[in-house]
C-alpha positions as CSV (number, residue, x, y, z in Angstrom):
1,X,0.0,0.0,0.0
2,X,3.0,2.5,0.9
3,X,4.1,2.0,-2.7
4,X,0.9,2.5,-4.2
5,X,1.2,5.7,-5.7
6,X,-2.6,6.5,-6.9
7,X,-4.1,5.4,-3.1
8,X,-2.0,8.3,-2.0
9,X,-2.7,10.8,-4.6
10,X,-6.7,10.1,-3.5
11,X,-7.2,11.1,0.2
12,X,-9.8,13.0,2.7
13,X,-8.7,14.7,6.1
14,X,-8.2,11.2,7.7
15,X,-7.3,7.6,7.1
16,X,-8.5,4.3,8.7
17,X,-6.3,1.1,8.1
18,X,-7.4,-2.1,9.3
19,X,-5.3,-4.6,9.1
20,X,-5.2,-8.7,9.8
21,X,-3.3,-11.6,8.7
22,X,-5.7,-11.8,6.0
23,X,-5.1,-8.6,4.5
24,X,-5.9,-5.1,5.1
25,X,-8.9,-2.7,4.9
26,X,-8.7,1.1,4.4
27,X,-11.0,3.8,4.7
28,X,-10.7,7.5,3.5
29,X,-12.7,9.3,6.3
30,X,-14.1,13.7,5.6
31,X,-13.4,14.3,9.7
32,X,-10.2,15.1,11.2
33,X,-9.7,12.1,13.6
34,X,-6.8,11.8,16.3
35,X,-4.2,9.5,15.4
36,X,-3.9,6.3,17.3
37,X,-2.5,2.6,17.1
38,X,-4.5,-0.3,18.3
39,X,-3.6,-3.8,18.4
40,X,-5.8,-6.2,19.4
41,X,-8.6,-9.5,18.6
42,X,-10.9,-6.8,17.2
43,X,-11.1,-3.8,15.4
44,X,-11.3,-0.5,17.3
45,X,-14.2,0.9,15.5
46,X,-15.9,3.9,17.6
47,X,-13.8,6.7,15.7
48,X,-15.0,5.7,12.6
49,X,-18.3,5.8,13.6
50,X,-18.0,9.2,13.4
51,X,-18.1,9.2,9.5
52,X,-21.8,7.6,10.1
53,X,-22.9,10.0,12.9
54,X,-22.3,13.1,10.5
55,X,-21.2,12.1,7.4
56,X,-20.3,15.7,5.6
57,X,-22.3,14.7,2.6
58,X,-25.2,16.5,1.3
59,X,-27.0,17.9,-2.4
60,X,-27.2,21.4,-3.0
61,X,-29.6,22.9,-5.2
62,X,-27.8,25.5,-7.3
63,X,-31.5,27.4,-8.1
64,X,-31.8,30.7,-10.3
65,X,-34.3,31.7,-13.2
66,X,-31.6,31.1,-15.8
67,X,-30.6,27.7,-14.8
68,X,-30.7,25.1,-12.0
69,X,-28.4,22.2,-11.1
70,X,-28.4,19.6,-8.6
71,X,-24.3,19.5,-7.3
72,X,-23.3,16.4,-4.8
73,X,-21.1,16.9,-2.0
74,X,-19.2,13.6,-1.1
75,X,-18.2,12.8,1.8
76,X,-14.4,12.0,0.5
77,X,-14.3,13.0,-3.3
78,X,-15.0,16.1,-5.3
79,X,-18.3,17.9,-5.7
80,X,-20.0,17.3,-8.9
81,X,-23.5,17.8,-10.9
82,X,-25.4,15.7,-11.1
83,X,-27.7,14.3,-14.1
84,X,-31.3,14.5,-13.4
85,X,-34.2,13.9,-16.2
86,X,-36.6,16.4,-16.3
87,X,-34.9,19.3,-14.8
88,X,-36.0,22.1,-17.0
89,X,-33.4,24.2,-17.9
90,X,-34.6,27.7,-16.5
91,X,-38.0,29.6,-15.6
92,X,-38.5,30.6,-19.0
93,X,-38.3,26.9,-20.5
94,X,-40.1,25.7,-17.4
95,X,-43.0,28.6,-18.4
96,X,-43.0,27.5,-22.2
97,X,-42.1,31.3,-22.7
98,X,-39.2,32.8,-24.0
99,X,-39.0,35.2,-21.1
100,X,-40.5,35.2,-17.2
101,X,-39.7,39.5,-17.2
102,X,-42.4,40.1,-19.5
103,X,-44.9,42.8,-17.9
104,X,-47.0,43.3,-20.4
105,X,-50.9,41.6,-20.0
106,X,-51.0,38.0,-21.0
107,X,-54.4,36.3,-20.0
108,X,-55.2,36.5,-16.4
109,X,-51.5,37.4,-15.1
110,X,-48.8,40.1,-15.4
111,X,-46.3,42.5,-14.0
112,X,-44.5,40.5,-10.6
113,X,-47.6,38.8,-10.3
114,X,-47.3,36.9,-13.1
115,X,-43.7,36.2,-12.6
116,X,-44.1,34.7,-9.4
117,X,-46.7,32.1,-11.0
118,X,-44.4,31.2,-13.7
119,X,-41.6,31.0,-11.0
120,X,-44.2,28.7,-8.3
121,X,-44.4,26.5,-12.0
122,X,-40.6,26.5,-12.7
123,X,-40.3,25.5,-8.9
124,X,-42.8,22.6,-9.1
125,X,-41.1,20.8,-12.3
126,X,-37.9,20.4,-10.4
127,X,-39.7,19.7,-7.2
128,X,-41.4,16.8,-9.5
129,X,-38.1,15.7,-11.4
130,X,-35.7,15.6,-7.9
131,X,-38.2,13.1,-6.7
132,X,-36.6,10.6,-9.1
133,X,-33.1,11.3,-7.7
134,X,-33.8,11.7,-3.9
135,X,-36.5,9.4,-3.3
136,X,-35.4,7.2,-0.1
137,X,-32.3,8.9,0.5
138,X,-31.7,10.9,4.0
139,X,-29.3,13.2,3.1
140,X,-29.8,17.3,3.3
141,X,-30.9,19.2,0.6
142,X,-29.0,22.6,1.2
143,X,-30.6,25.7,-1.2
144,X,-28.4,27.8,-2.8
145,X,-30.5,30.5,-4.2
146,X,-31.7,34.1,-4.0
147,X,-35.4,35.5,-2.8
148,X,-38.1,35.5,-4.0
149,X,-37.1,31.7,-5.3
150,X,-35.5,30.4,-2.3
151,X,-38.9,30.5,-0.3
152,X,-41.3,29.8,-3.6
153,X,-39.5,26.7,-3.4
154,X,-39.5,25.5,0.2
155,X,-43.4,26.5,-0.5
156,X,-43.5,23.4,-3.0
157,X,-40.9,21.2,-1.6
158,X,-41.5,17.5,-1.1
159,X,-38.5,16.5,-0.3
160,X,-38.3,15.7,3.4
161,X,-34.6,16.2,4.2
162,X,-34.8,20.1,2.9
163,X,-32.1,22.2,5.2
164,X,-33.7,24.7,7.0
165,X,-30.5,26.8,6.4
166,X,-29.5,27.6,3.1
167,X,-26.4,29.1,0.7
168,X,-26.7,32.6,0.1
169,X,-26.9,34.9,-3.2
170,X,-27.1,33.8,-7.0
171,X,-25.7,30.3,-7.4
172,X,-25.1,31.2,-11.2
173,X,-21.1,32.0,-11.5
174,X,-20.4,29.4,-8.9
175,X,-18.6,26.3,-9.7
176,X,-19.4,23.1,-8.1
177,X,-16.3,23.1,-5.6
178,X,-17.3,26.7,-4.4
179,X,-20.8,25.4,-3.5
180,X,-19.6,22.8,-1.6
181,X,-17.1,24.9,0.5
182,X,-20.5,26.9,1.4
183,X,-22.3,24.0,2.3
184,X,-20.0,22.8,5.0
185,X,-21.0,25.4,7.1
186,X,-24.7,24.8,6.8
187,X,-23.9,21.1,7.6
188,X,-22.1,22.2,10.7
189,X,-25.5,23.8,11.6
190,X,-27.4,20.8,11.0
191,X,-25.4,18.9,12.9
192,X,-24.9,20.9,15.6
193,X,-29.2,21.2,16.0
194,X,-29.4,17.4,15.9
195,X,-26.8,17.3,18.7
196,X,-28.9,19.9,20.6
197,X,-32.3,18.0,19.6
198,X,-31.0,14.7,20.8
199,X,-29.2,17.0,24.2
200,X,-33.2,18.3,24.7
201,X,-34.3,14.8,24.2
202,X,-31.8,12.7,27.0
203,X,-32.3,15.3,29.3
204,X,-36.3,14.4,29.3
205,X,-35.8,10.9,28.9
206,X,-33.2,11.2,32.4
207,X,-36.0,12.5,34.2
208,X,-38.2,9.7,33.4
209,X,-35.7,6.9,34.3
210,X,-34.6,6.2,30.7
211,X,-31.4,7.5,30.4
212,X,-27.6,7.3,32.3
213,X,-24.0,8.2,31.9
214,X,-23.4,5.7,33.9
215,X,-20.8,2.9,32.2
216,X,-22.0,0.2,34.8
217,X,-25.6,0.7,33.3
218,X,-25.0,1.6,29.8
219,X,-23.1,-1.6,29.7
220,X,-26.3,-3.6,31.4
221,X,-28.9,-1.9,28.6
222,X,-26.6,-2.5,25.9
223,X,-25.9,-6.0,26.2
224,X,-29.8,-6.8,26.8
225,X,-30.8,-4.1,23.9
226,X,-32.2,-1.7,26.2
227,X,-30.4,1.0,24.2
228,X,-32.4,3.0,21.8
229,X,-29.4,6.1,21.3
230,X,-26.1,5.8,22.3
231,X,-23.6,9.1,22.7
232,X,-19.9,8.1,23.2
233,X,-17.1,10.3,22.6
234,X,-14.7,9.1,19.7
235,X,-11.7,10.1,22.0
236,X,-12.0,8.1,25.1
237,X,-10.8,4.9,25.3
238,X,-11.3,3.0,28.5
239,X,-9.3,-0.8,28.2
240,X,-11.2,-3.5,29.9
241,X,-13.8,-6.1,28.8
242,X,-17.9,-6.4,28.4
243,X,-19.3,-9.8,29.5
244,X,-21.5,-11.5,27.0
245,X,-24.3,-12.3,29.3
246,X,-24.5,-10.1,32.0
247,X,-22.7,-6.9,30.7
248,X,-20.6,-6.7,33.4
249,X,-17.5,-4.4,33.2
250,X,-14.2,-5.3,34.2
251,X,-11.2,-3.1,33.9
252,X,-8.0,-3.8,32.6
253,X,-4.4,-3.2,31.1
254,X,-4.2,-1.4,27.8
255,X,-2.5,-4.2,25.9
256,X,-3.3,-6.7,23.4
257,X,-5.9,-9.0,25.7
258,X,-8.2,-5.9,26.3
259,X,-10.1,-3.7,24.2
260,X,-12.1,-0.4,24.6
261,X,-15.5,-1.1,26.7
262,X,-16.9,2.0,25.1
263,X,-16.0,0.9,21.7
264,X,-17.7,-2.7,22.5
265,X,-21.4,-0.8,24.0
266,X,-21.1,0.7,20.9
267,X,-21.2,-3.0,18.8
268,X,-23.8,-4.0,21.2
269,X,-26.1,-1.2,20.6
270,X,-26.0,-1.5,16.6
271,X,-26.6,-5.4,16.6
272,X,-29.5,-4.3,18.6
273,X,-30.8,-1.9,16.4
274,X,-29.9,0.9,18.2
275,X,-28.7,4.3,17.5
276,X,-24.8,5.2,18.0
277,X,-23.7,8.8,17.8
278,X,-20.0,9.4,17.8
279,X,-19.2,12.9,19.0
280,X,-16.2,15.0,20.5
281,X,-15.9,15.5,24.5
282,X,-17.7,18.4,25.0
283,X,-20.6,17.4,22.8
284,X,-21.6,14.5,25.5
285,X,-24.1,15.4,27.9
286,X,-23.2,16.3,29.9
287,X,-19.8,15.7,29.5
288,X,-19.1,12.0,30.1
289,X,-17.5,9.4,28.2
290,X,-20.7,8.1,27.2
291,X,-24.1,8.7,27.5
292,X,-27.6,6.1,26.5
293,X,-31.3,7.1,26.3
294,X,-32.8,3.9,26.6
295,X,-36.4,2.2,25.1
296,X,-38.0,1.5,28.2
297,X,-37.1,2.0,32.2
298,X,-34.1,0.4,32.9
């Protein structure tokens, strides 16, 4: 792999090798993870969980009167447009017209009046042809428009992963790498109301006896599948092992025989179905190593 010349020439802001007698594994990972070396009889997985938990990926609708184009952000590659069937190519073409700006009378509508019915039109045939792109995906749909398009669209949006925030100004002169560069900040928002959504929500399942920082708990819940949402932070690493029937924690060196008990709840919680959120430190509530709203009382 060292000598591999195009692996290298292709990488993101961090790198995840996993490697066994049988071969090795890499992955090219958008976050900027702390480097580390673990040997062991599993892999150490929780920091690339992170990837999962907020993935940096999104589509950005690149919307204006004189043209629209759907751009993907990857999550380790370059932005680019994507092809979708049925996008019409501007207002105009979307209105059958050869012009939106006309203000003279045409049958019932005219002036800004009119335009903002041919715009509400233009807005609806892309609504209808991004439906055969985005159907049954999750990821956010970031606008990158100007008013009055930016909310006739939201107005006739379907799409239920729409960003709330959006890219500013006329998307027209931008290129497809300068789009993405403005929609990592709007992802950083998203992300950072899910963490305060999900903050909101353990804090009112704690009061109702479904939820702990507690390791000796989390542990119990997790290996029973009591665990609906699991916060750990991608940093801490406590060496030990997780019984396989009763959960039970037991500390121990930090060598090859151990591994990391937060790293194995997490394993427990996704064969169970559960959620796993990997986050930094301060982004734990509050502030632990690891923190579990659970399905029911436990």
């Amino acid at each position: 792999m060292v000598e591999d010349n195009r692996f290298w020439a292709e990488q993101a802001r961090s790198l995840a090798v996993f490697a066994w007698s049988g071969g090795i594994t890499t992955y090219r990972l958008p976050n900027q993870l702390t480097s580390l070396v673990e040997v062991g009889d599993r892999f150490y997985l929780k920091p690339l969980l992170r990837a999962v938990t907020f993935p940096q990926a999104a589509f950005v609708l690149a919307l204006a009167g004189g043209a629209v184009r759907l751009v993907e952000v990857t999550r380790d590659g370059p932005p680019f447009t994507v092809d979708v069937p049925g996008l019409p190519k501007d207002a105009a073409s979307a209105a059958g017209k050869s012009s939106i700006a006309d203000r003279a009378p045409v049958g019932r509508i005219q002036g800004s009046e009119g335009q903002k019915v041919r715009l509400r039109q233009y807005a609806r045939k892309i609504d209808q042809a991004l439906r055969g792109v985005l159907t049954g995906l999750e990821l956010p749909l970031i606008i990158a428009a100007t008013e009055p398009l930016d909310a006739i669209y939201r107005s006739v949006n379907t799409y239920p992963h729409l960003a709330a925030p959006g890219i500013t100004g006329s998307p027209e002169e931008a290129t497809d790498a300068e789009l993405a560069e403005a929609a990592r900040p709007v992802l950083d928002q998203i992300y950072a109301q899910q963490l305060a959504d999900v903050g909101e929500l353990y804090d009112q399942r704690f009061a109702q006896g479904r939820a702990s920082t507690d390791l000796v708990t989390i542990a119990r819940a997790a290996t029973f599948g009591a665990v609906g949402t699991l916060i750990v932070d991608i940093d801490e690493k406590l060496p030990g092992q997780v019984d396989e029937e009763t959960g039970a924690i037991t500390p121990a060196p930090d060598d090859a025989t151990s591994y990391g008990v937060i790293d194995e709840l997490a394993r427990r919680t996704l064969q169970s179905g559960g959620q796993v959120l990997a986050v930094r430190t301060t982004e734990v509530p509050p502030n632990t190593p690891a923190a579990a709203i659970f399905r029911y009382p436990f």
